[in-house]
N, C-alpha and C positions, 0 to 999 in steps of 0.2 A: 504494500500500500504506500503511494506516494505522500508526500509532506501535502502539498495541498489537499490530496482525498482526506488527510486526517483534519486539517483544518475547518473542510467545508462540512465535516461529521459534527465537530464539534461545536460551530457557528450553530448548524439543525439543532444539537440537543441543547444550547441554548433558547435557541427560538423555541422550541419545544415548552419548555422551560419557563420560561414568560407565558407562553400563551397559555399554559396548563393554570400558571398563578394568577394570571388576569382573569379568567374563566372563573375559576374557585372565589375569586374575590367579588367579580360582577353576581354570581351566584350570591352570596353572603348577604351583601348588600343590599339585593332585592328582598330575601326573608325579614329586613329590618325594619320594615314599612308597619306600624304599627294600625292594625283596623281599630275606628273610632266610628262608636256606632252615635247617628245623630238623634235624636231625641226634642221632644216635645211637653216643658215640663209641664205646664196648664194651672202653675200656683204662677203668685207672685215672687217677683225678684227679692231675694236677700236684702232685708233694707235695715236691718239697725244699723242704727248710730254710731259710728264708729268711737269715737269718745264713752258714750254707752256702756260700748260692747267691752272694752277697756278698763272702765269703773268695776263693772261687773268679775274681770278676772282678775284685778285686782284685792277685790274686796274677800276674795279664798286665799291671793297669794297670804296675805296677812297673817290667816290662822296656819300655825307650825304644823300640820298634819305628818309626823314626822315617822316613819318606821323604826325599830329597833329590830337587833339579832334577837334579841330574847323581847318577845311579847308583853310582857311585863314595864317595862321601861315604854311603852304608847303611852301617849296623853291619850285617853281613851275622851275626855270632856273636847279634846279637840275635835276629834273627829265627828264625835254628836254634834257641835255648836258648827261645824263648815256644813254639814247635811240640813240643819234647822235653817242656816241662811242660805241654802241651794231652793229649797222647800219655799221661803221666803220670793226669793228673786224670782226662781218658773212656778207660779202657782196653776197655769194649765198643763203644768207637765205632771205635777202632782195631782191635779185631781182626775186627770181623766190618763193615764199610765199606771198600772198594778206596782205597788214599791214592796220588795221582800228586802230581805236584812237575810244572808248567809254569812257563817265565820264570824260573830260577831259585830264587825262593820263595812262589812263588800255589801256595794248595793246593785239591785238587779231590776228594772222598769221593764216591763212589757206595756207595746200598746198593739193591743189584739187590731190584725188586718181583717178585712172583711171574704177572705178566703179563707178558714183556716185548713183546706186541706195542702196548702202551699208551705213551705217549710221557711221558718223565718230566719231575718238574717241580722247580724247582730253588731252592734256599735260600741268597741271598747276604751275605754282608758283607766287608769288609776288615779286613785286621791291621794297615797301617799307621795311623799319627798325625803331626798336625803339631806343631812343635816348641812349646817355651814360650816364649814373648820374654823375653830376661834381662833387660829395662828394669820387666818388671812382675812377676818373683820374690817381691816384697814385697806385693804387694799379694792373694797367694795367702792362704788361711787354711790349706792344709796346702799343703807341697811338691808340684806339679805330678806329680808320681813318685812321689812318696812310696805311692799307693796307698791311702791312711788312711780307714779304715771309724771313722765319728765323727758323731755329731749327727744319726744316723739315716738319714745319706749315706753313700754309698761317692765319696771324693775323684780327682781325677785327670783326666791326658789321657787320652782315650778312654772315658770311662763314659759320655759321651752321641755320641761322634762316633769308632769308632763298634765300637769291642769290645764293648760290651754288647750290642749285636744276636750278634756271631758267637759269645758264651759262651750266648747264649738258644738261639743252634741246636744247640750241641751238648749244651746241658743238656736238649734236648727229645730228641735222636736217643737218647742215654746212656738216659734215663728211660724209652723205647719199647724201647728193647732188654733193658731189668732187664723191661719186663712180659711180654717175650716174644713181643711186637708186631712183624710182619713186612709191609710196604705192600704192597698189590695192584701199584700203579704205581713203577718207579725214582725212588728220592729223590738228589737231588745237592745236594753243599754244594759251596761256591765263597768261597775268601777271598784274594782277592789283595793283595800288599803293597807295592804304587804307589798307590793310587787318588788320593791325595791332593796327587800330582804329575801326576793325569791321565794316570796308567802307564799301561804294556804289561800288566800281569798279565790284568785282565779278557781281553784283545781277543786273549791267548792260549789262554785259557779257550774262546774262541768257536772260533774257529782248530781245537785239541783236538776238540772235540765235532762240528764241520761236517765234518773226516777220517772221524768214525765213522759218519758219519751221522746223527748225530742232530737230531731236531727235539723241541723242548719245549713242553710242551703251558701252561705258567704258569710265572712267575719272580718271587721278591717278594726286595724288596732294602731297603735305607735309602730313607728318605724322608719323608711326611707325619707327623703325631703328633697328640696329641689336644689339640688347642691350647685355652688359656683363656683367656678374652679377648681375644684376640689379632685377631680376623675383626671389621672395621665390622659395627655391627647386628647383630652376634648375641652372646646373654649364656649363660653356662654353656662346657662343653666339645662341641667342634667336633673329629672326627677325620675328618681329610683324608687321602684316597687317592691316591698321585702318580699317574698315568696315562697324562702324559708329562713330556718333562724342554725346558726351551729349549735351543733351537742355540748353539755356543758359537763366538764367532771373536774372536782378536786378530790383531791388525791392524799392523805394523812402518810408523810415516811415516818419510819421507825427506824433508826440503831437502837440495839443495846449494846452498852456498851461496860468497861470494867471502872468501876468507880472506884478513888482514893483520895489520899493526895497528890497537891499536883505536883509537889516534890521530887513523885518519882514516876514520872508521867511515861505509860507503855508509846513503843511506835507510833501507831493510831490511835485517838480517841474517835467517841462515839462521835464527836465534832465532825473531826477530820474526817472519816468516814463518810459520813453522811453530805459534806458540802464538797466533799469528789463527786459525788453521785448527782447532785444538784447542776454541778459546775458541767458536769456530762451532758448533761439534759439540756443546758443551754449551749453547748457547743455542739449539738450534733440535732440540729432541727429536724422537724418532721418534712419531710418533701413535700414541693409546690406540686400543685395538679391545677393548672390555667385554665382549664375546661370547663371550672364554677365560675368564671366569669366571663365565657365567652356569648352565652347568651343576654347579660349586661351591655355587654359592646358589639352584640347582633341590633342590639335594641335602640341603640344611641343612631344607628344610621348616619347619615352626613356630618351630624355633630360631631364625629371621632375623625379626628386626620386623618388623610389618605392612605397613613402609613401605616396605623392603627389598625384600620380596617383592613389592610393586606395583611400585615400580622396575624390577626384573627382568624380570616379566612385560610389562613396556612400555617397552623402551627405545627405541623410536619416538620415547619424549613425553619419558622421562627418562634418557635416555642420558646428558647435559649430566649432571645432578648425579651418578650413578653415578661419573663421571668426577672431579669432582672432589672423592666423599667419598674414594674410592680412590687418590687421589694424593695426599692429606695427608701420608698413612709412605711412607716407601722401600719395605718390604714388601711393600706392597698396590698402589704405585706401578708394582713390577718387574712385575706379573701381568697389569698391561693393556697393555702396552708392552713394545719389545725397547728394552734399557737399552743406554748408554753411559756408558762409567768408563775414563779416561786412567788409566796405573796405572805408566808409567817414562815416564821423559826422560834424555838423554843429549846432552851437546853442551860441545864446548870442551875446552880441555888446559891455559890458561893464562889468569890475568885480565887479561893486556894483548894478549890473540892472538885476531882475530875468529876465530871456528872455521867452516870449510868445509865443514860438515854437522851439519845438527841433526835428531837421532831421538827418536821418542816410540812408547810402547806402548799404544792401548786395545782395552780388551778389550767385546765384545759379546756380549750374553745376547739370544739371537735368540726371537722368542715365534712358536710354530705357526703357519702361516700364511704365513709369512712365509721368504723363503730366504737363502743368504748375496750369490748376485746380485741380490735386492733392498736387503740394509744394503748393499750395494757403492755401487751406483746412488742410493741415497739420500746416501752420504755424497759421490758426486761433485757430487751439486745443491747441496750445502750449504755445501764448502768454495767450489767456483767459482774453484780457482786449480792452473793445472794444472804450475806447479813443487813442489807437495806430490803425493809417489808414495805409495803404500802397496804392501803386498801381508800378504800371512798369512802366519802364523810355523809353523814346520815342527811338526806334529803339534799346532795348537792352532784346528784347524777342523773343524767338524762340524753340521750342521742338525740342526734340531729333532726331537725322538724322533717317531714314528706317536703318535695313542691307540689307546692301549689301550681294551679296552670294557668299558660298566658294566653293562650288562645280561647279562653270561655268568657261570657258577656261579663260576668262580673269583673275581671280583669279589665276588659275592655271599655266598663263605665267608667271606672275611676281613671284611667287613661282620658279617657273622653274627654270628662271634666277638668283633670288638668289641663289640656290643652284649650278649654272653656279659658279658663283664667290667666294660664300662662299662654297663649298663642305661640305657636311655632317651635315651644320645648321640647324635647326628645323625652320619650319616655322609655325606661327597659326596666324589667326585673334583674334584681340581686337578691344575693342572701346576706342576710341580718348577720351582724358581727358579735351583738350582744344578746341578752334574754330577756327577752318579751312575754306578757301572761299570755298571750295569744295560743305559746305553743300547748296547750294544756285544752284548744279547742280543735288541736287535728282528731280528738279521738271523736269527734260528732261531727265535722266536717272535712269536706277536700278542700274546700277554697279558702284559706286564711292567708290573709294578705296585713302588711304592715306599712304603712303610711302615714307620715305627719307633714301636713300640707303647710311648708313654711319656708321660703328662702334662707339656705345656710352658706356661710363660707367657711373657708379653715380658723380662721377667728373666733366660729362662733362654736366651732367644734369643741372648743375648750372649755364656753361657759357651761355646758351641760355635768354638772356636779362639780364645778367650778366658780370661777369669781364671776361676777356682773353678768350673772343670768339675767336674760334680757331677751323681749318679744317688742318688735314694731310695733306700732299702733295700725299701719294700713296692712300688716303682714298678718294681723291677728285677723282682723276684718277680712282677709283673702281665705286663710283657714275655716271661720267659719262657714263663708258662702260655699267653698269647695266640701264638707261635712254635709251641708245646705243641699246641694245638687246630689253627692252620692247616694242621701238619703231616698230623695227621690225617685231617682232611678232605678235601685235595689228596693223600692216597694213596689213596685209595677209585679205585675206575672208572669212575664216574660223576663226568664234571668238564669 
């Protein structure tokens, strides 16, 4: 074979080459065209008051509704006095919605459709919050509690994490019942007041409703938002759909180890030991699997660079850099990978006493795919030392949520409507990084979707159980109206 025959081979399996990945890409990119069904809602438009609507979320941020590990430590008068002034504020949502009390303080509203052999569909959030850290007091611009409607924000714990979603559902059910709006299908609210301790309230909730029989036809809870900036390769707003959420397991280590003095201290202590194994587990991560978020960057369409979108469409060729544009941020890091985060240690009683047991806690964010007997298994090849025991900690394990699907109308209303409010945003499903009460409603339904209708940047990333938590005043008002439409939609009988 001559120099050129090899050349003009090689030129072909280029061209080949291209045309194979231009194809696979053109392919991609057409699946990313998200169906938005149009809709006719026959109420009136979302009209409170923006200011209003403001005072009103306010006037909860106020009361500390605050979760503890141990139950015991609730203000339990809190949580009755933010219910008594919820009761106060929607008085047609209280009288004409059934209120039960599960677990103490999760509240549960049904407002019966006028079909009931239609399976109803259900509207959640929580009333608890996490506390403020007194070390960073100072560094608030208003008091964490204080509530303070100022600079165009409404200030506080809970305006983005996460009473603004549960003042948005009852400012839609309030405003359906002034027009006189009655659903075809049962509508349910759901606001449990653990969530943020990984409560009981949800999982009583389920509990309640599987006694009655019921099965839910859709469930939209916290979750995605309409991120700016925030997504590699893509510029403008990005609102993501959770679909599902990772597994969650921590994990209790054990050494035992030889106690004395430290006088005359053996080779290893249970210490030492035990933060080799630790130090293992951070040195030797779980492998990325790119493919949980190829359907996110199916979704985004034109929004993702051109490059992004070949990427995706070829991870054959470019899996390798997908990998490592995505593992730059923690954020983006946690999406293609089940994470590992040491988060306690405990050991010792005295600083001249070797201590005969050393304990650690990490916690693991399991990613679909993936089960708890696999991070199990993983983490025994890694440490390779069989005086480190572990086990799970009582009520802090759970595998990965099902997905949910994107191609079914309930999926495709809240798409809809986002793109009502935001015009020309892209919208795709991902999976939830953190834990939602949601997951606790795959066991009565397929479609649980996670959703918090609010523009966020990487800034605001922070505030969420951080300093100067903080919700817009026109941004809360978008929220509601977006809660406003879902609501609507998802009563209809067709769904």
């Amino acid at each position: 074979m001559t120099p050129s025959n090899i050349i003009v081979i090689i030129i072909a399996l280029i061209l080949f080459l291209l045309a194979f990945i231009l194809i696979k890409t053109l392919l991609f990119a057409r699946k990313s065209a998200s169906n938005t069904i149009s809709f006719k809602y026959g109420v009136p438009r979302f009209a409170q008051d923006p200011q209003v609507l403001a005072e009103h979320l306010s006037s909860v941020i106020k009361i500390q509704t605050i979760s503890h590990e141990d139950p015991q430590e609730d203000i339990k008068e809190n949580f009755e006095t933010m219910q008594a002034l919820l009761a106060k504020t929607y008085p047609l949502t209280h009288k004409n919605l059934t209120k039960e009390l599960v677990d103490g303080h999760t509240m549960i509203f049904t407002w019966e459709g006028k079909d009931a052999s239609l399976n109803p569909v259900v509207f959640m959030a929580h009333q608890d919050v996490v506390p403020a850290d007194e070390n960073t007091l100072d560094q608030w611009n208003y008091p964490p509690f204080s509530g303070k409607i100022a600079d165009g924000f409404i200030w506080g714990r809970g305006t983005m994490d996460i009473k603004c979603q549960m003042i948005s559902v009852f400012e839609s059910v309030e405003a359906l019942l002034a027009a006189k709006f009655t659903p075809d299908r049962t509508i349910i609210l759901t606001f449990s007041h653990n969530e943020e301790v990984l409560g009981t309230g949800a999982t009583a909730v389920v509990k309640h409703l599987q006694q009655k029989g019921v099965r839910v036809e859709a469930v939209i809870d916290e979750g995605g938002s309409v991120y700016d900036g925030i997504i590699p390769g893509v510029k403008g707003y990005v609102a993501t759909i959770g679909i599902s959420e990772k597994g969650y397991l921590s994990l209790k280590f054990t050494v035992q180890g030889t106690g004395g003095h430290s006088s005359t201290p053996p080779k290893e202590t249970a210490i030492g030991i035990l933060t080799r194994a630790i130090t293992r587990l951070e040195n030797n991560r779980f492998p990325t699997d790119v493919r949980m978020v190829k359907p996110m960057f199916q979704g985004l369409g034109s929004a993702a660079s051109p490059m992004m979108q070949v990427a995706f469409a070829n991870l054959w060729l470019f899996g390798g850099i997908i990998t490592k544009i995505l593992s730059r941020k923690g954020e983006t890091d946690a999406t293609i990978r089940t994470t590992t985060a040491p988060t306690l240690f405990h050991s010792g009683v005295k600083d001249n006493v070797l201590p005969s047991v050393a304990e650690a806690v990490v916690n693991f964010r399991i990613l679909p795919g993936q089960s708890i007997a696999d991070v199990c298994e993983f983490i025994r090849f890694v440490i390779k030392d069989k005086r480190v025991t572990f086990e799970p900690m009582d009520q802090k394990a759970w595998e990965a949520s099902p997905l949910s699907p994107v191609d079914g109308d309930a999926y495709r209303h809240i798409a809809s409507v986002i793109g009502e409010i935001w015009p020309g945003v892209a919208v795709a499903p991902y999976i939830m990084l953190g834990g939602t009460d949601s997951r606790n409603f795959c066991e009565i339904s397929d479609c649980v979707y996670r959703f918090t209708p609010m523009v966020v940047t990487e800034e605001d990333l922070n505030r969420v159980h951080g300093v100067n938590e903080r919700i817009g005043i026109d941004e809360f008002h978008q929220m509601a109206d977006t809660i406003y439409r879902v609501m609507v939609r998802w009563s209809q009988k067709d769904l």
